[in-house]
C-alpha positions as CSV (number, residue, x, y, z in Angstrom):
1,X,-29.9,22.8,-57.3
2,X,-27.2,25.8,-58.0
3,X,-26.4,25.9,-54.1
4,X,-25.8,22.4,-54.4
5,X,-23.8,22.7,-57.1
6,X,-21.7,25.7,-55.9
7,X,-21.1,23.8,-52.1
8,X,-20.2,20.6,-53.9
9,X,-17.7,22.1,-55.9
10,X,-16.3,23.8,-53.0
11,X,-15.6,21.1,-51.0
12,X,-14.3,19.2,-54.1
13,X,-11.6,22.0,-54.4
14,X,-11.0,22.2,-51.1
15,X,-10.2,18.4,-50.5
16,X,-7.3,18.3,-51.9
17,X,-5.9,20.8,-49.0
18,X,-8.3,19.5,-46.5
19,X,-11.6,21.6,-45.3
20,X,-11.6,24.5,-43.5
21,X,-13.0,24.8,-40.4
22,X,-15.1,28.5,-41.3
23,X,-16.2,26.4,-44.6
24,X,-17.4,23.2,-42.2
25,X,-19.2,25.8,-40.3
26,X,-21.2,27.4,-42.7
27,X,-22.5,24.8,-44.7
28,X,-22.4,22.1,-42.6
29,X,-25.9,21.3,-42.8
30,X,-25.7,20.8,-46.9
31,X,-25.6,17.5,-48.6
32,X,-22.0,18.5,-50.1
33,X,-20.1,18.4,-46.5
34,X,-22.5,15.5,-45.5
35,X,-21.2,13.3,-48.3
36,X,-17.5,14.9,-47.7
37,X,-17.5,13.6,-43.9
38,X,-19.0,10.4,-45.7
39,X,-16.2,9.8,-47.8
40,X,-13.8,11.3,-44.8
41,X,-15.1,8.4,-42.4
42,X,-14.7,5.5,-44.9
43,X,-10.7,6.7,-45.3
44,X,-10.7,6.5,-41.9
45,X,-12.2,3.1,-41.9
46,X,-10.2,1.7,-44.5
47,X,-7.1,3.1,-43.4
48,X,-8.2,1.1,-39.7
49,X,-8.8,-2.0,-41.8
50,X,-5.4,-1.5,-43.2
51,X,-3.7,-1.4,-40.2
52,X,-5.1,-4.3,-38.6
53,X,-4.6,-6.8,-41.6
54,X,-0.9,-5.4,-41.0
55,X,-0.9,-6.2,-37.1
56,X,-0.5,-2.3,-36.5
57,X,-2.5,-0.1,-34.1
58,X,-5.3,1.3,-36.0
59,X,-6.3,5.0,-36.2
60,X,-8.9,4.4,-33.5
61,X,-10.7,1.7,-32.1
62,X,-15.0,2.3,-32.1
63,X,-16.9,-0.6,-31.2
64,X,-17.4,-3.3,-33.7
65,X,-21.6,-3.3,-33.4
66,X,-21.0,0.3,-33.9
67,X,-21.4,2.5,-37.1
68,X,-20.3,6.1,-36.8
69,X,-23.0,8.4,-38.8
70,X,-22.3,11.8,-40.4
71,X,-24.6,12.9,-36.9
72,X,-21.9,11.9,-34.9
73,X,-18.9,13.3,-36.8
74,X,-20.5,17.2,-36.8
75,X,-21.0,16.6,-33.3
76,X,-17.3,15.3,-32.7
77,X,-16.3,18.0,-34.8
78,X,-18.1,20.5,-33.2
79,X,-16.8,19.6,-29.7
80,X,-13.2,19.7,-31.1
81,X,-13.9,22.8,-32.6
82,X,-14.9,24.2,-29.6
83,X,-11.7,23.7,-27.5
84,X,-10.2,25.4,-30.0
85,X,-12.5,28.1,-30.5
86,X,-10.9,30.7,-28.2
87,X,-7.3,30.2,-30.5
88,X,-8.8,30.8,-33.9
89,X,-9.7,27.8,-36.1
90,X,-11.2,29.5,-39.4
91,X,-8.2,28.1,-41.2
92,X,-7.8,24.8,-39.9
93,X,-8.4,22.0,-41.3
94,X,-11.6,20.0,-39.9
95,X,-9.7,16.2,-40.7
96,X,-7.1,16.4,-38.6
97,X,-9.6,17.7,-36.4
98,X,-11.8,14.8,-36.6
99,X,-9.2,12.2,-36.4
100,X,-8.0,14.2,-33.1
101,X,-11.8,13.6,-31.5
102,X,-12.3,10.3,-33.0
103,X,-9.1,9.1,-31.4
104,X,-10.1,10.1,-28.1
105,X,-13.5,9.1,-27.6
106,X,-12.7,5.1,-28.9
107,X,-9.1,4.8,-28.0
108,X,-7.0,1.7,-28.6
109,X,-6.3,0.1,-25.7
């Protein structure tokens, strides 16, 4: 219950600059980054919904039938990660990141 404790308050501080990607990579696997991707994705989502009540492009355009899980952003995340990996990523910041991978694999057409 500590470790939870300690990786939840971790990710709390470090929202409010954004995740790192060493952090991501470490505990990626815990509850605390699962539920920070959570809350990541629905900005992401409302932001899209946003958009499109205001007749603007949203962020990125996944397929209505389709709900993007917390599976699917590690592994979008860690395939952005990776073309970056060579340059040094530890203090990047995974949104950005996400937003990046997310944007081309549904783009708006």
């Amino acid at each position: 219950m500590k470790k939870y404790l300690l990786v939840l308050l971790s990710v709390s501080f470090n929202a409010l600059a954004g995740m790192p990607v060493d952090v991501y990579q470490k505990d990626k696997n815990t509850d605390g980054v699962g539920w920070y991707l959570a809350g990541l994705g629905n900005g992401f989502a409302f932001s899209n919904t946003k958009l499109e009540s205001l007749g603007e492009l949203p962020l990125y355009c996944q397929p209505k039938d389709h709900a993007i899980s917390i599976a699917e952003m590690v592994r979008l995340l860690d395939l952005k990660i990776k073309d970056y990996d060579s340059k040094g990523v530890a203090d990047l910041s995974i949104e950005p990141m996400l937003l990046a991978e997310l944007r081309t694999v549904y783009p708006c057409k």
